[in-house]
C-alpha positions as CSV (number, residue, x, y, z in Angstrom):
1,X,-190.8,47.2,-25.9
2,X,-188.0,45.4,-27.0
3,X,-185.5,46.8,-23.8
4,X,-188.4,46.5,-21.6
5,X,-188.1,42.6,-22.7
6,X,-184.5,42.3,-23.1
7,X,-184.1,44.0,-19.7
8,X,-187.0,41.5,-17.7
9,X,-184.8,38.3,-19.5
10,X,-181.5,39.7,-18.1
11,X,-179.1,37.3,-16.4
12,X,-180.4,38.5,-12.5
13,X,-183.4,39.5,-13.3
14,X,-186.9,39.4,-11.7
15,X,-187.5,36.2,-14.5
16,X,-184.1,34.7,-13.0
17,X,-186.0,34.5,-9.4
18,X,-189.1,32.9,-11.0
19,X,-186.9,30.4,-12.1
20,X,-184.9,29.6,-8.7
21,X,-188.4,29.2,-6.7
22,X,-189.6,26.8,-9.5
23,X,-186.6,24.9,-8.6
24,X,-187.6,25.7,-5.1
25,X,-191.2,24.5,-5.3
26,X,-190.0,21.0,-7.3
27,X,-187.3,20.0,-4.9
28,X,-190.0,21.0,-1.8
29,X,-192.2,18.2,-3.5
30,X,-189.8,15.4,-5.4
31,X,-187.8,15.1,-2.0
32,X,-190.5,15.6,0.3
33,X,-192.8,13.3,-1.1
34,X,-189.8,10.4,-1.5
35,X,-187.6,11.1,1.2
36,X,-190.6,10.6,3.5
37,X,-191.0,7.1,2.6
38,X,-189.7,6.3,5.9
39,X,-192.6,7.3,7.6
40,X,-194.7,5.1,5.5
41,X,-192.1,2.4,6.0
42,X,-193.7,0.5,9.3
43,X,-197.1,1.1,7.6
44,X,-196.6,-0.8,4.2
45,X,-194.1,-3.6,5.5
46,X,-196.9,-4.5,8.0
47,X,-199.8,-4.3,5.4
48,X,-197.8,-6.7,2.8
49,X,-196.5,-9.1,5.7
50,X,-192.9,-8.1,4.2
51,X,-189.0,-8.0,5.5
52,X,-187.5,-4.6,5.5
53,X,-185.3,-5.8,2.4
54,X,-188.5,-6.2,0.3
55,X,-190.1,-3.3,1.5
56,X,-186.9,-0.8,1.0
57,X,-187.2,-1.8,-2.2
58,X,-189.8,0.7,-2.8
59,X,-187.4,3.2,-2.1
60,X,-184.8,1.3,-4.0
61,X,-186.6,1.1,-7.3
62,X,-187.9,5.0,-7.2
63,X,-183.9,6.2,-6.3
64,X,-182.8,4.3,-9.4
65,X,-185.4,5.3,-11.7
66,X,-185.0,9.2,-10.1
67,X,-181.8,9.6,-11.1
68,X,-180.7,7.0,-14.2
69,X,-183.4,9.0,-16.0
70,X,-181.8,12.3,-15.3
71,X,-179.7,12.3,-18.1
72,X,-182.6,11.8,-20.4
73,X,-184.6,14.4,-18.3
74,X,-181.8,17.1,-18.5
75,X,-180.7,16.4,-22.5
76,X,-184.6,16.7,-23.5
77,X,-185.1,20.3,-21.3
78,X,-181.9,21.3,-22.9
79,X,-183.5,20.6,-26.7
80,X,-186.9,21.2,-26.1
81,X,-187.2,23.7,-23.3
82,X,-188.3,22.9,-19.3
83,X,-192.1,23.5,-19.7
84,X,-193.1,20.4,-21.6
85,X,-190.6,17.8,-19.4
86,X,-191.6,19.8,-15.7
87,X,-195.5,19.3,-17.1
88,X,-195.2,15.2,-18.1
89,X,-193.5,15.0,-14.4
90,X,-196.2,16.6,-13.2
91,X,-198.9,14.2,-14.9
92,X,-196.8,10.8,-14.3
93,X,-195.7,11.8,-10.1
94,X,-199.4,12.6,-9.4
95,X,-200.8,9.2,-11.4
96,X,-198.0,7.5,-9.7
97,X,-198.8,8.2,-6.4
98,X,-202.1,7.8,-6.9
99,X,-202.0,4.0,-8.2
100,X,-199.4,3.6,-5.7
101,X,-202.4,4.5,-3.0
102,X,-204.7,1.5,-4.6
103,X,-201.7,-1.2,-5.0
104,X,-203.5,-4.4,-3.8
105,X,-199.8,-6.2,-4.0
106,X,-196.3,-5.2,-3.7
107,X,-194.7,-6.1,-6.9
108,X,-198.1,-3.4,-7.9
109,X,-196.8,-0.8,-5.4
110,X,-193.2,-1.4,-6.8
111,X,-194.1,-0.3,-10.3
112,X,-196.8,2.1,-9.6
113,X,-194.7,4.3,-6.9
114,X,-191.4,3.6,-8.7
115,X,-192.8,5.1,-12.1
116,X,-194.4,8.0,-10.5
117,X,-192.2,8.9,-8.0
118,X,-189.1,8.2,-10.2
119,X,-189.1,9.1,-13.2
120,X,-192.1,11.8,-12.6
121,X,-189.3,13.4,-9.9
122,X,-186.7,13.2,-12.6
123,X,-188.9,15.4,-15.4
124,X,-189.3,18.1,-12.8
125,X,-186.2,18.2,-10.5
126,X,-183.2,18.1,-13.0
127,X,-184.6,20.7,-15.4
128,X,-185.2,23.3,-13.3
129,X,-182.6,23.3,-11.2
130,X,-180.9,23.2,-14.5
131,X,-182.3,26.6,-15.4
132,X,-180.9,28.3,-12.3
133,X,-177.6,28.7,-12.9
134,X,-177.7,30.3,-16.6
135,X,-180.1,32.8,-15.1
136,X,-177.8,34.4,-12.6
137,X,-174.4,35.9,-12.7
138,X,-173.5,38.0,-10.0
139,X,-175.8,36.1,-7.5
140,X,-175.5,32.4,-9.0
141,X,-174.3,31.0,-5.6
142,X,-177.1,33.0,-3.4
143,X,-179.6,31.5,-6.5
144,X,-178.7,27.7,-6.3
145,X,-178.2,28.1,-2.6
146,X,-182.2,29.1,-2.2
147,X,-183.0,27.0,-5.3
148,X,-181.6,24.3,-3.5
149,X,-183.3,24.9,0.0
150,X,-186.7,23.9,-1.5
151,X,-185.4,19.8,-0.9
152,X,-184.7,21.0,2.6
153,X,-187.8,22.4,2.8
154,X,-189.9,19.5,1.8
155,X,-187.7,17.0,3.5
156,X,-188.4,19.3,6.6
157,X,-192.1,19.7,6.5
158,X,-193.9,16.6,4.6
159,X,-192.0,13.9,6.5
160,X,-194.4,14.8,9.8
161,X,-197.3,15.9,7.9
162,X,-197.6,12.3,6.2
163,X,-197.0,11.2,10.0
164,X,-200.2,12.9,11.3
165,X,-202.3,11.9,7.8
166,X,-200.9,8.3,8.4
167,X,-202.0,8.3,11.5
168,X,-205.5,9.7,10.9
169,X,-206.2,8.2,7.6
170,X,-203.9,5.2,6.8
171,X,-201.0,5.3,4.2
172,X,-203.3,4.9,0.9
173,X,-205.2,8.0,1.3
174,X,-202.1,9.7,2.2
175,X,-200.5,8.6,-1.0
176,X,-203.5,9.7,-2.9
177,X,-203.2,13.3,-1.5
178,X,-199.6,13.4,-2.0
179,X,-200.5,12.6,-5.9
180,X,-203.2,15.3,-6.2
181,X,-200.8,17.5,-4.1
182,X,-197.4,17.1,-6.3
183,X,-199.8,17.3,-9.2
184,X,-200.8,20.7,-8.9
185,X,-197.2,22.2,-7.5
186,X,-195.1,20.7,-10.2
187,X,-197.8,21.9,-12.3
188,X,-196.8,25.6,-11.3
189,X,-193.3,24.7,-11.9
190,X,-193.8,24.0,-15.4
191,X,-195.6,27.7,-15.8
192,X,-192.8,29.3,-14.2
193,X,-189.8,27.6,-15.7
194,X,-188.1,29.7,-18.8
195,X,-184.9,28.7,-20.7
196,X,-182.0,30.9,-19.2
197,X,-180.5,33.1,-21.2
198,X,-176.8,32.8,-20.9
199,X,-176.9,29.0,-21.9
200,X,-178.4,29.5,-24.8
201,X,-175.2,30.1,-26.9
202,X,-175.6,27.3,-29.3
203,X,-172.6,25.1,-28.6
204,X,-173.1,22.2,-26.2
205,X,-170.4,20.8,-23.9
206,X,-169.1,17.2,-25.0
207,X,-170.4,14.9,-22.3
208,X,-167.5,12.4,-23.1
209,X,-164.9,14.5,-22.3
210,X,-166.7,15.9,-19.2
211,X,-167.1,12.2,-18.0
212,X,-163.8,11.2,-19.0
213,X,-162.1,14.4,-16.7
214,X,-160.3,13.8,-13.4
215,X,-162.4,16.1,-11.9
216,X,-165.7,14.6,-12.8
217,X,-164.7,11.4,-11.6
218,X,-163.4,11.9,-8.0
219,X,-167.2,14.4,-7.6
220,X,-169.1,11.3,-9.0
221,X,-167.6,8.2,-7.0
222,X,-167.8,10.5,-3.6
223,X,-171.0,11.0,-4.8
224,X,-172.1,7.7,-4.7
225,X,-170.2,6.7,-2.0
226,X,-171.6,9.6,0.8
227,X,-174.8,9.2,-0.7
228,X,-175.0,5.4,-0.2
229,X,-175.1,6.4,3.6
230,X,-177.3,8.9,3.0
231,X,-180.4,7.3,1.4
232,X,-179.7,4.2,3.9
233,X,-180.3,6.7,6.8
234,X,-183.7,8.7,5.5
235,X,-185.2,5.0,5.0
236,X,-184.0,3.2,8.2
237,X,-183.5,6.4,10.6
238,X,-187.7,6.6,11.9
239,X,-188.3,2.8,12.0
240,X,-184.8,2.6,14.3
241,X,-186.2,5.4,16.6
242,X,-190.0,3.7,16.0
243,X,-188.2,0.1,17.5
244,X,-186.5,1.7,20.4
245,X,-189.8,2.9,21.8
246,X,-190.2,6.5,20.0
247,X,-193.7,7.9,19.2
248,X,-194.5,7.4,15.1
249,X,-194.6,11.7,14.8
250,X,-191.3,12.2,17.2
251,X,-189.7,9.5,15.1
252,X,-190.5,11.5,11.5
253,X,-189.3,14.7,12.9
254,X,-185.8,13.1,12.8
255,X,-186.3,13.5,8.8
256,X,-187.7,17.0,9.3
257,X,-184.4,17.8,11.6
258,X,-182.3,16.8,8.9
259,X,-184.5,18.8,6.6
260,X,-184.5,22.1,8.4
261,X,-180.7,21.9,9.1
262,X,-180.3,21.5,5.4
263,X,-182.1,24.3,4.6
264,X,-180.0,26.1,6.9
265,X,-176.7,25.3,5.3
266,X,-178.4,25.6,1.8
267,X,-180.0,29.1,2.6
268,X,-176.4,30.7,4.0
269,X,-174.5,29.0,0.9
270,X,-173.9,32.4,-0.4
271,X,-172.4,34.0,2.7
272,X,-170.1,31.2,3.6
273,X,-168.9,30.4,0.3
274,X,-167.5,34.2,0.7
275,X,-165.2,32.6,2.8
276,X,-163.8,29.5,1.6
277,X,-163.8,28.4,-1.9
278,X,-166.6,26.6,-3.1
279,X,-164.4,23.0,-3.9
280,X,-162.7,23.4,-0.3
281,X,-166.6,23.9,1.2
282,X,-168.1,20.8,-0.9
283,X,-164.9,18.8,0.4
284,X,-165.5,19.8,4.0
285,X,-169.6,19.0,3.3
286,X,-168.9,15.8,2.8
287,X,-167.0,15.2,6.1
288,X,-169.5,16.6,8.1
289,X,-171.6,14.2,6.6
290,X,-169.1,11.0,7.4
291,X,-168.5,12.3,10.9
292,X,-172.4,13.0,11.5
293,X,-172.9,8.7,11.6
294,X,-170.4,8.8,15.4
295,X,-173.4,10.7,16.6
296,X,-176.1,7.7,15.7
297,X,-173.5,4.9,16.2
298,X,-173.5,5.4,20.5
299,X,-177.0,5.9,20.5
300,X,-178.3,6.0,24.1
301,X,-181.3,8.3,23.9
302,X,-183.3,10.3,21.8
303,X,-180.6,13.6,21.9
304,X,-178.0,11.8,19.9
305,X,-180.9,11.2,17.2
306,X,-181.5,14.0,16.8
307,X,-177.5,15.5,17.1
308,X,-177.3,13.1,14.2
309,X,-180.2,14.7,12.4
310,X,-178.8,17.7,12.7
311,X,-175.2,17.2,11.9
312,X,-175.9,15.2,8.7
313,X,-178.4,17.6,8.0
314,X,-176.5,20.6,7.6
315,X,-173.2,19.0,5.7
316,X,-175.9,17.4,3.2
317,X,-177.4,21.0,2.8
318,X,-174.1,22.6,1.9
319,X,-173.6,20.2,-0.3
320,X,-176.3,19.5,-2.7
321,X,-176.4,23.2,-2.9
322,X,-172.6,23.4,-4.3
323,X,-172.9,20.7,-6.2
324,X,-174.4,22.9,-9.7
325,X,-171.4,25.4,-8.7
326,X,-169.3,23.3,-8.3
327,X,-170.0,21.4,-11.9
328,X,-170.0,25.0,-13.6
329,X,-166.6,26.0,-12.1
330,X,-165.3,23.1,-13.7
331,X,-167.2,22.2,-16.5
332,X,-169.4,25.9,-17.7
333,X,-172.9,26.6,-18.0
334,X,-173.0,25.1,-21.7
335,X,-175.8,21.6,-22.0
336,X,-176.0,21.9,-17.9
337,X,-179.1,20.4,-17.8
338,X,-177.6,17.2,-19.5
339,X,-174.3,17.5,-17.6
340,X,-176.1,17.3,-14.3
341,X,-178.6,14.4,-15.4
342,X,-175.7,12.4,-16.1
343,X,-174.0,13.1,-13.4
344,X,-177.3,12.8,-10.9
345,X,-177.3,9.0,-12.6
346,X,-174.5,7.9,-9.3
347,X,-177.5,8.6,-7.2
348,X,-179.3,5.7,-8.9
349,X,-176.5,3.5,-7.4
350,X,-176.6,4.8,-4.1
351,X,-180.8,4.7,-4.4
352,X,-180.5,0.7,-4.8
353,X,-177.0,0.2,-2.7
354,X,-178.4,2.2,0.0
355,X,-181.3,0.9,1.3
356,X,-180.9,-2.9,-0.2
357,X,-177.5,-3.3,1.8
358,X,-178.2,-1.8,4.8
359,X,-181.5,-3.8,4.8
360,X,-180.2,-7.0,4.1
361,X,-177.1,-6.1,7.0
362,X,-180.0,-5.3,9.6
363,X,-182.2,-8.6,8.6
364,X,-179.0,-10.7,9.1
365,X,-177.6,-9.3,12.2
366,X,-180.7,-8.6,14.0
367,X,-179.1,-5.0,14.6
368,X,-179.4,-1.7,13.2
369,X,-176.5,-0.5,14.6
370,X,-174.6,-2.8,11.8
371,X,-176.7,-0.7,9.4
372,X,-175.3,2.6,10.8
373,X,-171.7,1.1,11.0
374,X,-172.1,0.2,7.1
375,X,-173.2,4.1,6.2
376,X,-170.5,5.2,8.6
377,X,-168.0,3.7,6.4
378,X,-169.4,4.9,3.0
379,X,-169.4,8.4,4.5
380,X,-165.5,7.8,5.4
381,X,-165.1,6.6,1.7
382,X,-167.5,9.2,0.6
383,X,-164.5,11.7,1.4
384,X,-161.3,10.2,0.9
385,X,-163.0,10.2,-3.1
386,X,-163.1,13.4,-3.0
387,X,-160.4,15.1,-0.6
388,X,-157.9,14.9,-4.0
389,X,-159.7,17.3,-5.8
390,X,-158.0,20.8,-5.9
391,X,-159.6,24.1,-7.2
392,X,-158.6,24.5,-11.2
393,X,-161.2,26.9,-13.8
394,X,-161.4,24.3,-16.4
395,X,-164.9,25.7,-17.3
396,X,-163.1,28.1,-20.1
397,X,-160.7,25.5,-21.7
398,X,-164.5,23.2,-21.9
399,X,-166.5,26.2,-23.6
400,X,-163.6,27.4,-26.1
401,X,-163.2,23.9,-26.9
402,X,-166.7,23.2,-27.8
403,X,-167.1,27.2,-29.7
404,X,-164.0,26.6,-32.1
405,X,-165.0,22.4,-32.1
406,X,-161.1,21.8,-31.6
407,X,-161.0,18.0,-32.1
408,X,-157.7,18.0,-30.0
409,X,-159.0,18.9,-27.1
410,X,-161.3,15.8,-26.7
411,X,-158.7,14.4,-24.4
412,X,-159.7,13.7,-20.6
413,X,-158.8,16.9,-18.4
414,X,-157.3,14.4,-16.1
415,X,-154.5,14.0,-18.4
416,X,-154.4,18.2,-19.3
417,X,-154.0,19.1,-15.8
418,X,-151.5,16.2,-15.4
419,X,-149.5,18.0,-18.3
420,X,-149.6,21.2,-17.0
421,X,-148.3,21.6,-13.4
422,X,-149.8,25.5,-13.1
423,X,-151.7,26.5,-10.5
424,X,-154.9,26.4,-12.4
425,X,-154.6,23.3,-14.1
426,X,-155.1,25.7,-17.3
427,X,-152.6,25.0,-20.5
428,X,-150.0,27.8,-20.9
């Protein structure tokens, strides 16, 4: 009995793939459900009489909420285990969405969908993604990669299916099957999430000295910077198409095009990282993601829509997928959960920059193509953050630091690898 159960919570294990596809099943929803707001965008600025500042505030507020509370998400799955966190995400995304569907105002709709949608994504997507990577040894790349393909998934399928509900129902009911929906799926998450067993070692890694390292610093500000574009585009991307005479369901399937090439690079993660290193991949991800915005910037028809769609899909893919790699080559397996929340917190800034900028840019020009021309440049910016960043295992000098609680080493890793001009970046 006891080898039967030893062997069943083995790093690779059957329980290992139960954990990827509840990370699967709660990025299909969280990013689904929110990165289809811009479906509902033409819907609820019409119904409140608002600009599209005020209205992409909606998505503003949820972003921020999302992923400041990430840290706090990711610390208390790390103490108390995923079930309990993944379940109170389920509760508060479902009655979120729900209240969201009865808002009679918009500072109403602000709190109800920003609460439900934000912080009830943040208790169900950091945790168990979280869980992936200490479940999975040999295949951890192939794991996250398919882990990872569930918010490719969602952003693939729900944007058009809240297009065709919208159209037959209206927004509100919409909303409310969306909460009844996200309800029951991140319920089923929470059953199927199980602390991993090789991060369960009893040390945790210091978060200062992670946020203090060179490495952590370039990853976060490109980050924010690429991501900026990124949110700016899922909000603003169907209502351009909408305004230059698109049909509402051809216009969401831009989102779903973005989606499905996502899931595409975030599926095949595992044979191309054989390839190329996975920092050299995440650096390249990023400028397919700049480069994608020349495809939107000429527009002249429908095609380069969806060129763009595709483009920017398939570079985000790759790399949200190597993003949990890339953070245990550097940083280990050790308090991931927390490590990730805090570092998900520079897509809070990005959630608010995003859609507010480019919104106030289109209001005051009269142009979305200034809006495209402002993500262009934060996709430029994006990578020139993180093109310095070179391949170093600091993962071991974090985890034998944090074993044998070596008060010298809580010096940033910027200034260790500065120190030490070896290949790895690794003390002598």
């Amino acid at each position: 009995m006891t080898q039967h159960r030893t062997a069943a919570e083995a790093p690779d294990s059957l329980a290992g793939w139960f954990a990827a596809l509840s990370a699967f099943i709660a990025g299909f929803v969280v990013f689904g459900v929110t990165y289809s707001f811009g479906v509902f965008f033409t819907s609820i600025e019409a119904e409140f009489h608002a600009s599209r500042t005020a209205t992409s505030v909606f998505f503003a507020i949820t972003g921020m909420l999302f992923y400041f509370f990430g840290w706090v998400t990711g610390r208390l799955s790390d103490r108390f285990g995923p079930r309990p966190v993944v379940s109170a995400g389920a509760i508060i995304m479902g009655a979120g969405l729900t209240l969201t569907a009865a808002a009679p105002q918009m500072w109403t709709g602000y709190l109800a969908y920003g609460i439900g949608a934000g912080i009830g994504a943040s208790c169900a997507y950091i945790p168990t993604l979280a869980l992936v990577g200490g479940w999975f040894s040999r295949h951890r790349t192939t794991a996250l990669g398919l882990a990872a393909a569930g918010t490719g998934c969602g952003t693939l399928l729900v944007p058009p299916v809240a297009a065709v509900l919208i159209e037959a129902y209206g927004w509100r009911t919409t909303y409310a099957l969306f909460g009844a929906g996200s309800f029951v799926l991140l319920l089923l998450c929470a059953g199927l999430a199980r602390p991993p067993p090789l991060a369960q070692t009893g040390h945790t890694t210091s978060l200062r000295r992670v946020v203090c390292s060179r490495p952590f610093v370039l990853l976060y500000a490109s980050w924010v910077l690429a991501t900026t574009g990124l949110v700016a585009s899922m909000v603003f991307l169907p209502p351009f198409a909408h305004a230059t005479g698109v049909s509402p369901v051809a216009a969401s399937s831009l989102i779903s095009i973005i989606g499905g090439m996502s899931v595409l690079g975030r599926s095949g993660i595992g044979i191309i990282s054989r390839k190329a290193g996975p920092v050299l991949l995440y650096k390249l991800s990023v400028l397919v993601m700049a480069a994608s915005y020349l495809l939107w910037l000429p527009f002249t028809d429908y095609g380069w829509l969806v060129a763009f769609a595709a483009t920017l899909g398939f570079g985000y893919g790759v790399r949200i997928a190597l993003t949990p790699v890339v953070l245990i080559e550097f940083f280990g397996l050790e308090n991931l959960g927390a490590v990730l929340g805090v570092f998900f917190t520079a897509s809070s800034i990005s959630a608010v920059c995003g859609p507010l900028v480019a919104g106030i840019i289109i209001d005051q020009t009269g142009s979305y193509h200034a809006g495209v021309a402002f993500a262009l440049v934060m996709g430029v910016m994006g990578f020139i953050a993180v093109a310095p960043l070179r391949h170093s295992t600091l993962s071991a000098s974090f985890e034998n630091a944090s074993r044998h609680g070596d008060t010298n080493t809580r010096v940033c890793i910027s200034e260790q690898t500065r120190d030490d001009p070896s290949p790895t970046g690794m003390p002598r």
